[in-house]
FIPA-631401 format. One record per atom (N, C-alpha, C): residue in three letters; x, y, z; residue number from 1. Coordinates in steps of 0.1 Angstrom, whole numbers, plus 2048, in hexadecimal, padded with zeros to 3 digits. Example, Ala and Ser with C-alpha at 12.3 -4.5 7.8 and 13.67 -1.06 7.14 Angstrom:
// FIPA-631401
  aa  xx  yy  zz   i
 ALA 884 7C7 84E   1
 ALA 87B 7D3 84E   1
 ALA 884 7DF 84E   1
 SER 880 7EA 847   2
 SER 889 7F5 847   2
 SER 881 800 84F   2
This chain:
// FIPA-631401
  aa  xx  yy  zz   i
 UNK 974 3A5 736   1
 UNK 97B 399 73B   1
 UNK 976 38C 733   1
 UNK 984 384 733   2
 UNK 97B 375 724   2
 UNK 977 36E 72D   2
 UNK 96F 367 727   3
 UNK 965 35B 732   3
 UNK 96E 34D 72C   3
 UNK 975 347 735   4
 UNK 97C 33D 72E   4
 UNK 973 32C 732   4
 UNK 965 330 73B   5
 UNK 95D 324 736   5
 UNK 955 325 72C   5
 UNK 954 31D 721   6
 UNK 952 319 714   6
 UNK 949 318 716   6
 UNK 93F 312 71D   7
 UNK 92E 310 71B   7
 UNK 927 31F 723   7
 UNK 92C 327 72B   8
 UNK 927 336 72C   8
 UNK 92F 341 725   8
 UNK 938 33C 719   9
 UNK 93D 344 712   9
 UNK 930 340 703   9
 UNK 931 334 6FF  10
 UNK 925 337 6F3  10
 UNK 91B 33A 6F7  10
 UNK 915 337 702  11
 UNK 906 33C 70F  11
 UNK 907 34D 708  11
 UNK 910 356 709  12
 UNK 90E 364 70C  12
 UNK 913 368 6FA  12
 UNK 91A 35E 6F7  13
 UNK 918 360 6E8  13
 UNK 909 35F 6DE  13
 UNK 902 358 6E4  14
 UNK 8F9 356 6DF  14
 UNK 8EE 35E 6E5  14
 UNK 8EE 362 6F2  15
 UNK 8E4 370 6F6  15
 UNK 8EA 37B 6F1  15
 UNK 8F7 37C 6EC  16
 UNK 8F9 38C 6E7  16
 UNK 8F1 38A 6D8  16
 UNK 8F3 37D 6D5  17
 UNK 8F2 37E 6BF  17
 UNK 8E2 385 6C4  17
 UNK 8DA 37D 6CB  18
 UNK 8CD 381 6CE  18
 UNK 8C9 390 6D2  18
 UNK 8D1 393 6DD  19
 UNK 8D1 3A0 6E3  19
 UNK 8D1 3AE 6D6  19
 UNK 8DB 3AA 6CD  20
 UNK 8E0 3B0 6C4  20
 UNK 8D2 3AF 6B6  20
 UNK 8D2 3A5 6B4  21
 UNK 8C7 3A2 6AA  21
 UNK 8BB 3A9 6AF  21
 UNK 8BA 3A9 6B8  22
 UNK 8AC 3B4 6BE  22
 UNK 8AC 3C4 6B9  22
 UNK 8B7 3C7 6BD  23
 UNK 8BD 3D5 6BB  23
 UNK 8BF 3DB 6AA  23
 UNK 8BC 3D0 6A1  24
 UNK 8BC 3D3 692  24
 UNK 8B1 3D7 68F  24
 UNK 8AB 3DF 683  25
 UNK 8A5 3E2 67A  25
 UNK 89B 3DC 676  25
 UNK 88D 3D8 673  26
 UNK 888 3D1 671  26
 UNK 88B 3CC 661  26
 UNK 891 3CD 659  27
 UNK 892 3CB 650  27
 UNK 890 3B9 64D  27
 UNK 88D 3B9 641  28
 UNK 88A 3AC 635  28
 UNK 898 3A3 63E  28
 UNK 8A1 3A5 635  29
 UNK 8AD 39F 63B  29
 UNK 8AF 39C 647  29
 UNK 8AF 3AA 64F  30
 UNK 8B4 3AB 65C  30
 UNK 8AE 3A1 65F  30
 UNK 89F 39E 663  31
 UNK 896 393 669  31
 UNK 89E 383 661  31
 UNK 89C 382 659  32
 UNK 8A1 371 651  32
 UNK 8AF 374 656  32
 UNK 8B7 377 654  33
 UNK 8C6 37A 658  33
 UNK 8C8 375 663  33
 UNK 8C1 37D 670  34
 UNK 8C2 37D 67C  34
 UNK 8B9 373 683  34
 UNK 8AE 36E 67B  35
 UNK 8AA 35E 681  35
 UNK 8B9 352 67F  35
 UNK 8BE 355 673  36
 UNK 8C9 348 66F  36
 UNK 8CE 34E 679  36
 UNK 8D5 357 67F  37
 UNK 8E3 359 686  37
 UNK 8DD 355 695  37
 UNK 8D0 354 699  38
 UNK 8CA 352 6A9  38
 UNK 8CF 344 6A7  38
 UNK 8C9 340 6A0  39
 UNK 8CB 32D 69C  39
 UNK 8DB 325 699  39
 UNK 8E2 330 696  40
 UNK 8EB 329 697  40
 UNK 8F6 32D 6A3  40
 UNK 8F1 338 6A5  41
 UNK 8FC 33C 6B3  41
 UNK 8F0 334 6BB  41
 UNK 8E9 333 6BE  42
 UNK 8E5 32B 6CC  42
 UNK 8E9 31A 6CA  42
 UNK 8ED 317 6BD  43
 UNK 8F2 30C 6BA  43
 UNK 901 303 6BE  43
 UNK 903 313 6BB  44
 UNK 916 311 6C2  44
 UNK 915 30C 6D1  44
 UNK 90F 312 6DA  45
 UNK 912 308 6E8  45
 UNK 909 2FD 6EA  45
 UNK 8FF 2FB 6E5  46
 UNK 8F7 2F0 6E7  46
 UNK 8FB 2E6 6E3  46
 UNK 907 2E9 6D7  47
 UNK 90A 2DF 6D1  47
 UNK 914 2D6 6DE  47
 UNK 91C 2E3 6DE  48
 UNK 928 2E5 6EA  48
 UNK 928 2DE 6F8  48
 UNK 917 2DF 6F9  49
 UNK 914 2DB 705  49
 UNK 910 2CA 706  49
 UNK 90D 2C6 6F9  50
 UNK 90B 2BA 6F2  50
 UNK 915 2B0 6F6  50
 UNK 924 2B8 6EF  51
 UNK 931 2B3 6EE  51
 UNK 938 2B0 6FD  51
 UNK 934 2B1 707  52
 UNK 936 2B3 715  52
 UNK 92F 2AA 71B  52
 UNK 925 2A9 715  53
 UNK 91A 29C 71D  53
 UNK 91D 28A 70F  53
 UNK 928 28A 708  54
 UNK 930 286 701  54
 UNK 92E 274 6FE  54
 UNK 926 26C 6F9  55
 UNK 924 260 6F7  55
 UNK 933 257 6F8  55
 UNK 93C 25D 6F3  56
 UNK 946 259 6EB  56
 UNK 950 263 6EB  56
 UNK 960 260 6E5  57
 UNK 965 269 6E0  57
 UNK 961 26C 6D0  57
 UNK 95B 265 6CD  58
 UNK 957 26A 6BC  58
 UNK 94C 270 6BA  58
 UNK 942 270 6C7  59
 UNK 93B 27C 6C7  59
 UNK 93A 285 6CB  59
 UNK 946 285 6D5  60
 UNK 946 293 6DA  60
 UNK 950 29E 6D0  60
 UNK 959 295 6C8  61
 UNK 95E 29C 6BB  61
 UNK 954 2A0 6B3  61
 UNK 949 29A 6AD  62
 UNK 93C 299 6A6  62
 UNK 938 2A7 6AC  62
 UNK 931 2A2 6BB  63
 UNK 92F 2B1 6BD  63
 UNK 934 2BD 6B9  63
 UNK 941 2BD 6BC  64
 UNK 94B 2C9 6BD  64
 UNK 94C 2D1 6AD  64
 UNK 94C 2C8 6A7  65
 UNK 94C 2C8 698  65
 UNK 93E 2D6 692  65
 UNK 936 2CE 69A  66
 UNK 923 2D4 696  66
 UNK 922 2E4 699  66
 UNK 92D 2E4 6AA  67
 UNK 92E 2F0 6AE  67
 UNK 935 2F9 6A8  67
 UNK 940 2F3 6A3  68
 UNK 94B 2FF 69B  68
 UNK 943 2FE 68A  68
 UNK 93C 2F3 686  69
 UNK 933 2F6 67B  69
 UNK 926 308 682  69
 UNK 923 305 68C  70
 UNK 918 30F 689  70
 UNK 91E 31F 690  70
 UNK 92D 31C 695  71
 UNK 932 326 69A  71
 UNK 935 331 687  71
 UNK 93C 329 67F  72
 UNK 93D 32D 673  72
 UNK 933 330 66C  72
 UNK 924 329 66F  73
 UNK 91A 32F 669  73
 UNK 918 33B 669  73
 UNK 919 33F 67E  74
 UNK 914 347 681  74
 UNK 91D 356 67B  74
 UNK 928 356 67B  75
 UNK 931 35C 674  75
 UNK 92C 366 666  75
 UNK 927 357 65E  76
 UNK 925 35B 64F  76
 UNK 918 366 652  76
 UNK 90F 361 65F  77
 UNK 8FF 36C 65D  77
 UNK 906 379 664  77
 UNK 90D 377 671  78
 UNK 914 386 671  78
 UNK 91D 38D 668  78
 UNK 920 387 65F  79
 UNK 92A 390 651  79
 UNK 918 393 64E  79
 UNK 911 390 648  80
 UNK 90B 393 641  80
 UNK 903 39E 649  80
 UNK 8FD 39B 655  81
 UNK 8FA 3AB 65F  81
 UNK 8FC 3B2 65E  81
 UNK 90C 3AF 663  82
 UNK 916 3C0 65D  82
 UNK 916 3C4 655  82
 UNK 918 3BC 64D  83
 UNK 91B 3C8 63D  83
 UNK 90F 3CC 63A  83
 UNK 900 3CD 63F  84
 UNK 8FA 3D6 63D  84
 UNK 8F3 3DE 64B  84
 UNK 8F8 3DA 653  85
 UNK 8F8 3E6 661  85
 UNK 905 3E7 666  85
 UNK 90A 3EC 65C  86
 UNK 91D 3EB 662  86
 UNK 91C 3F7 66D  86
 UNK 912 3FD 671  87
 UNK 915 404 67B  87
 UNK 90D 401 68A  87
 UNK 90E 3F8 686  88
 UNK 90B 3ED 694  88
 UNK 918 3E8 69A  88
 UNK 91E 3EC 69F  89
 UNK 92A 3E8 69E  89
 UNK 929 3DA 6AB  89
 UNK 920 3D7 6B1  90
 UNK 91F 3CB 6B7  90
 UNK 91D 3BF 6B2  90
 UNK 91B 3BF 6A2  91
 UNK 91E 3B3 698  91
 UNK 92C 3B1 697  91
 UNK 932 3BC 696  92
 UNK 941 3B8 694  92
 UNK 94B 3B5 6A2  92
 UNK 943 3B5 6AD  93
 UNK 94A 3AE 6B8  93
 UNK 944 3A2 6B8  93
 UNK 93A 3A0 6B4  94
 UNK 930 392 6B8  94
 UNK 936 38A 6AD  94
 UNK 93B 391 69F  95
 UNK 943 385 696  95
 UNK 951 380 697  95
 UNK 954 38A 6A0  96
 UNK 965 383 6A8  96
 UNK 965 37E 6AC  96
 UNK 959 37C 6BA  97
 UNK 957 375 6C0  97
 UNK 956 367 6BE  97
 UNK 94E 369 6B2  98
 UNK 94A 35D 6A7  98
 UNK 954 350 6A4  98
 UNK 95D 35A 6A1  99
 UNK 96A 357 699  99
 UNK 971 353 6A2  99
 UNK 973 359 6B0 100
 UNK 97F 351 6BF 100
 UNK 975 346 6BD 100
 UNK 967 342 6C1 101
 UNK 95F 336 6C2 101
 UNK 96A 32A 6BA 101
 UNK 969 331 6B1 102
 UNK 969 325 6A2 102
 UNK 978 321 6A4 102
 UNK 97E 328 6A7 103
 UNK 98E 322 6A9 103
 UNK 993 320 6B4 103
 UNK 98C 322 6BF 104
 UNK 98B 319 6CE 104
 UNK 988 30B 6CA 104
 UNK 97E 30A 6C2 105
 UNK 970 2FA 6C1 105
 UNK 980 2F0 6BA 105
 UNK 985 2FD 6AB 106
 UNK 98A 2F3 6A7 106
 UNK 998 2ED 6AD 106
 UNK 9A0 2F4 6B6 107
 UNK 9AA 2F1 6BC 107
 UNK 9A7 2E7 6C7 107
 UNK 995 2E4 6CE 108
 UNK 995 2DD 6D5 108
 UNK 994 2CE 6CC 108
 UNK 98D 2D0 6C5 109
 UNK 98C 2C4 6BC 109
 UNK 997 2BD 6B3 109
 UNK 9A2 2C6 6B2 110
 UNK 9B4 2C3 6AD 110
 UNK 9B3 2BB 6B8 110
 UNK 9B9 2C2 6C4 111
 UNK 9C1 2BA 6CF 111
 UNK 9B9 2AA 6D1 111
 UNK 9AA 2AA 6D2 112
 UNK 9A4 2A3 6D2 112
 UNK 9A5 291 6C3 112
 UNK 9A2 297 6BC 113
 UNK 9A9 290 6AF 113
 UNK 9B9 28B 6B3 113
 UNK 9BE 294 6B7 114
 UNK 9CE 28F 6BA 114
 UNK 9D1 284 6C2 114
 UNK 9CA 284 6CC 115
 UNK 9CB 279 6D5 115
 UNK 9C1 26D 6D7 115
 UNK 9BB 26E 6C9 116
 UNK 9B1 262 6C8 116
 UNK 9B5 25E 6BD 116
């Protein structure tokens, strides 16, 4: 079932990158890989949560911006996961996931721009 609130939808995004990152290999990579990907999925709603408590409308664009910035980060460290535990197959939902983030943030941030 989708969680269509946005600050307990990156919340559970960011305990799965976690949940999942536990569940890997101790490997070289695995560990540096999966520190960048904690840091930036836990980035996506913090940012999100930032953008909500909103100075302005130019910061809460600002915000919005940082979040779909580390939503795409987080992306680039799960491609890189996967392609070498492609049989993890809970990277490859956690990077779709990634991916709905990133084009939710930036459709909120269009409509947002549009009317300012």
């Amino acid at each position: 079932m989708a969680v269509y609130d946005l600050e307990e939808r990156t919340f559970i995004f960011a305990r799965d990158c976690r949940l999942c990152e536990q569940s890997l290999k101790k490997t070289i990579s695995n560990i540096e890989d999966g520190k960048q990907l904690i840091k930036a999925s836990g980035s996506v709603g913090a940012n999100y949560i930032e953008a909500n408590e909103k100075l302005g409308d130019k910061d809460f664009i600002f915000r919005l911006k940082i979040a779909r910035k580390e939503a795409k980060e987080s992306s680039y460290w799960l491609r890189l996961l996967y392609a070498l535990n492609n049989e993890v197959t809970t990277l490859k939902d956690l990077l779709n996931e990634a991916e709905e983030l990133r084009k939710i943030l930036s459709t909120i941030i269009k409509k947002n721009e549009d009317t300012n």
